[in-house]
N, C-alpha and C positions, 0 to 999 in steps of 0.2 A: 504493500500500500504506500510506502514511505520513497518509494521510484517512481511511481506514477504519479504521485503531488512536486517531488522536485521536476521532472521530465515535463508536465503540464501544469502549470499553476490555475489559482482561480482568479478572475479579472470580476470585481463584485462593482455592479452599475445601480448608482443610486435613481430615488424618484423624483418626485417634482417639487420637494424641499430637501434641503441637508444633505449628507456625504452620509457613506458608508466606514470613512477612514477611521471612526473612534476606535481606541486602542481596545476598548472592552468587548468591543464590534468584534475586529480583525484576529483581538488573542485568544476567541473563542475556536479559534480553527487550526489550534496547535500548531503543529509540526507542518501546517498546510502553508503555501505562499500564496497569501491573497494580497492582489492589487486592487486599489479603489481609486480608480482617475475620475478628475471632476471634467463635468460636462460642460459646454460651452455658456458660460455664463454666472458658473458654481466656483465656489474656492478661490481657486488663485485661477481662475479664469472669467472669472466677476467681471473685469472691464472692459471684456470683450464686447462687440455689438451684437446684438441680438434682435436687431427689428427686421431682420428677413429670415431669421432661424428657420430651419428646416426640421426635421427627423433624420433627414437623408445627411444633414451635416453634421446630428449630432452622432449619428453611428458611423459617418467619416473620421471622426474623432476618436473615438473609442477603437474602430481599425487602424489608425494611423500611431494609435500609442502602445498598440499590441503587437504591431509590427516593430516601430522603433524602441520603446521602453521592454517590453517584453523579450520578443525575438524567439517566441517558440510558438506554438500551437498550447490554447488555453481552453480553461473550462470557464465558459462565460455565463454568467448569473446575473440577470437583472431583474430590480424590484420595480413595482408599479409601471409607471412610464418610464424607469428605466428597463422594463421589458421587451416594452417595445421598442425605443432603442437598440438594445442589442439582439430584437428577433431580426431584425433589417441587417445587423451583421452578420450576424448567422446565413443568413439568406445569401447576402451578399458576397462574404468573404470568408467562404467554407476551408478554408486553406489554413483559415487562421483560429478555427475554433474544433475542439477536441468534442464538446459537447456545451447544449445550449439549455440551462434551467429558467424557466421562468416563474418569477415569485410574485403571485399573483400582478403578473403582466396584462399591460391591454390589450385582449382581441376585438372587443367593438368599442362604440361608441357608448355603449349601457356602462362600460370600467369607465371610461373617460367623462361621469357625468358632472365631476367635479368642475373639470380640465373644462369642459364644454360651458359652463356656468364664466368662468374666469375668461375664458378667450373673447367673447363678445362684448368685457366690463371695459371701460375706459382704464388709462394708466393707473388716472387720478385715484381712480375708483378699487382699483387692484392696490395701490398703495396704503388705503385705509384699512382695508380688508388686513393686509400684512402689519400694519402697526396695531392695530386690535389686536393681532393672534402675539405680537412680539409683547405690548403691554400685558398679556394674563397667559407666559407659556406653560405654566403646571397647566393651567384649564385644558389647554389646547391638548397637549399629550394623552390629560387622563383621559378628556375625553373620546379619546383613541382607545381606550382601552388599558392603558399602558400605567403599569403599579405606580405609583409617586415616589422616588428618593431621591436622595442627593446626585446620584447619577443620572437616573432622568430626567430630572427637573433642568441641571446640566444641558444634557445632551437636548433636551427642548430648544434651549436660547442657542446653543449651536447652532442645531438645524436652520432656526427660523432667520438665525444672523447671515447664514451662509449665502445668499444672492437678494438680491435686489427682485423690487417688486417688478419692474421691468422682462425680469427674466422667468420669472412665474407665467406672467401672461404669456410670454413669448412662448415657451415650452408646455402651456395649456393648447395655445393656437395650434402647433406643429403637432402633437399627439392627436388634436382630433380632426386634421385635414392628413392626416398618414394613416389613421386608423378607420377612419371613413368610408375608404377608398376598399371597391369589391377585391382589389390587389393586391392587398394585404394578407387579405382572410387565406386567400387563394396561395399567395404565397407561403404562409405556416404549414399549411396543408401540405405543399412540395416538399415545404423542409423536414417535416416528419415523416413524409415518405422517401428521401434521400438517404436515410440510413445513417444518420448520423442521429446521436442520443438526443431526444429533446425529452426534459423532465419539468413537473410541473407542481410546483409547493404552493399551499393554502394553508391558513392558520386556519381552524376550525370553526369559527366564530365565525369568521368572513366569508367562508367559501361557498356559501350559496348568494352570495352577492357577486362570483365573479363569472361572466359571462363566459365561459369555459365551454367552444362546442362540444356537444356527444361524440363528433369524430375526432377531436383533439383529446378526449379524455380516452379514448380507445387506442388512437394512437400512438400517442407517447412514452415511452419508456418506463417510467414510473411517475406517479404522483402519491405527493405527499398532504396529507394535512397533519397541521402539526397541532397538537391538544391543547387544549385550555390557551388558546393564542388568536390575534385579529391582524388585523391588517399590517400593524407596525411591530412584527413578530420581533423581530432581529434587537427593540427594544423593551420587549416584553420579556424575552427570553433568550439572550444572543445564543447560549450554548444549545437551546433546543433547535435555534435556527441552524448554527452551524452544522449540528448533528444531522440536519435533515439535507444539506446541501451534501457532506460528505458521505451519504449515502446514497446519493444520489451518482456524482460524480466517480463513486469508488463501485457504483455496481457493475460495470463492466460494459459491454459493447451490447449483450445480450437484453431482451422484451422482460421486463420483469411486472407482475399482474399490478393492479390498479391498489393501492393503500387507502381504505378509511380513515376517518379518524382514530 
């Protein structure tokens, strides 16, 4: 197991707030090499422009940093709209990914109901919304679901600091003009029938809210729901998260049957 995490690492793609890179995140996954690059507009990539953002450039991104930062063949895992950012890499740049998890990723517009709400608000209007959520971030987290301590409360103002309200809207916009499109759908389809592992993790709480087709849950590799867990699993639970990532990644090339809760 300890040659096939150093040979392929995991490249972990955040959503449509905050980073993946917290250290409580990342050292849940042992002896695994995960990467967390920030997305066009995230992190230390904040002062980028973002008013013609695509999908298509944010998984130009995340291929561009797995070729040069990387330099191998990866296990690419993305959360929420970052799912569907890297199912477009996956699709796209099959060269460069070992296997593709999606954590509760968008396949329609029903995931994207947030995204779709925020793309048509004004900036003005996207910026209040964010200074709301940053004035009361315990609120915002719990009411995610997500237990209250000193670490989350943390990792709340993290997230919520990490990009500009600009870049929320911008990456609302592109998620639901990429995930809209009949060619998307069409395209996951391919990619689960390409023969390459696509896996599919739900917290349990949330996974009848994620618009999962019956040919995508038949098809995939494995899927997970992971117990007593919602949507922001990874901060609910990082070690239950990781465990269910490196089960997934570590199951082999092989169909493994469909996981309940």
């Amino acid at each position: 197991m300890a040659g096939l995490f150093q040979r392929e690492p995991i490249v972990l793609v955040h959503g449509l707030f905050g980073s993946l890179s917290d250290p409580t995140i990342t050292g849940a996954f042992g002896g695994a090499t995960a990467y967390t690059p920030d997305l066009i507009g995230y992190g230390t990539l904040r002062e980028l422009n973002t008013s013609e953002l695509t999908l298509d450039d944010q998984a130009k991104r995340v291929a561009e940093f797995i070729s040069k930062q990387v330099g191998t063949k990866v296990h690419l895992v993305g959360h929420s709209v970052g799912g569907a950012v890297s199912a477009l890499v996956a699709m796209r740049h099959p060269e460069l990914v070992a296997s593709f998890t999606s954590v509760e990723g968008n396949f329609t517009l029903k995931d994207a109901f947030w995204s779709g709400q925020i793309a048509e608000k004004p900036v003005a209007e996207v910026e209040a919304i964010v200074a709301d959520l940053m004035a009361n971030p315990d609120d915002w987290i719990a009411g995610a679901g997500v237990p209250l301590n000193e670490w989350t409360s943390a990792l709340a103002r993290q997230w919520l600091a990490n990009q500009p309200a600009s870049t929320i809207k911008a990456q609302a916009r592109a998620v639901v003009a990429a995930t809209g499109k009949d060619a998307y759908l069409e395209g996951m389809r391919r990619l689960m029938a390409s023969g390459m592992p696509v896996f599919l993790i739900a917290g349990a709480r949330s996974s009848d809210g994620w618009d999962t087709p019956l040919w995508a849950n038949q098809m995939c590799s494995m899927r997970i729901n992971i117990p007593n867990a919602g949507h922001l699993m990874m901060a609910e639970d990082p070690h239950a998260f990781a465990k269910a990532v490196l089960a997934c990644v570590g199951s082999g090339m092989g169909t493994a049957p469909l996981r309940g809760e």
